[in-house]
C-alpha positions, 0 to 999 in steps of 0.5 A: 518482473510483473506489469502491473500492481496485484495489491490493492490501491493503498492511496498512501501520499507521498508524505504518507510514504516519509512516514515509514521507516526505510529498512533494509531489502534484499535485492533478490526478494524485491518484485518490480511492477514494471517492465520499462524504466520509463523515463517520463515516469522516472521524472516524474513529480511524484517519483522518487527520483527528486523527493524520497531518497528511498524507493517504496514497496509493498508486502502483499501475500508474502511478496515484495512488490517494488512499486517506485525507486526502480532506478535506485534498485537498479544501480544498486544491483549494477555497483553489485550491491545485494540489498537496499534501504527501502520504505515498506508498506505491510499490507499483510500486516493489516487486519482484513477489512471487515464489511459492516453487518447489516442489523436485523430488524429483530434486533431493533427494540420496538418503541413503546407507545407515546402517552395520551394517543388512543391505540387501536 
């Protein structure tokens, strides 16, 4: 149990989430970000309580973090289930973010002169 996201914001929308397939979880590997079941959160519009039937999680650095669906986690574990149907968003499995390079000035060609202007 943790308080608090450690994965960086991945900005997904709730109909970016409908778009990962859900798959099977294993109760145990799952890593909850919150203390609390809120339930002014639980309410939520957003919350996975009215729209996803699937609650969503995060792999980052070989964790399973469950960021929403905590309810549906939790009954899962008191009817003695071991694993759920979760949607899983795989940061491990992207490619780091590279910065872009900034170009050196020697690698700019130099502009050749315009004809009929005097040099010098």
């Amino acid at each position: 149990m943790r308080n608090g996201r450690p994965y960086p914001d991945h900005g997904l929308s709730t109909r970016d989430w409908a778009m990962i397939p859900p798959r099977q979880v294993r109760l145990d590997t799952l890593t909850t970000t919150k203390r609390e079941l809120a339930l002014d959160a639980l309410l939520a519009d957003d919350s996975t309580f009215y729209g996803d039937l699937f609650p969503h999680a995060v792999q980052w650095h070989g964790e399973m973090y469950l960021e929403d669906g905590l309810h549906r986690a939790l009954r899962a574990a008191l009817q003695q289930r071991t694993v759920i149907h979760v949607r899983v968003l795989d940061l491990d499995a992207l490619p780091p973010v590279q910065p872009p390079e900034e170009p050196a000035t020697a690698s700019i060609p130099a502009q050749p002169p315009v004809p009929g202007t005097r040099t010098g």
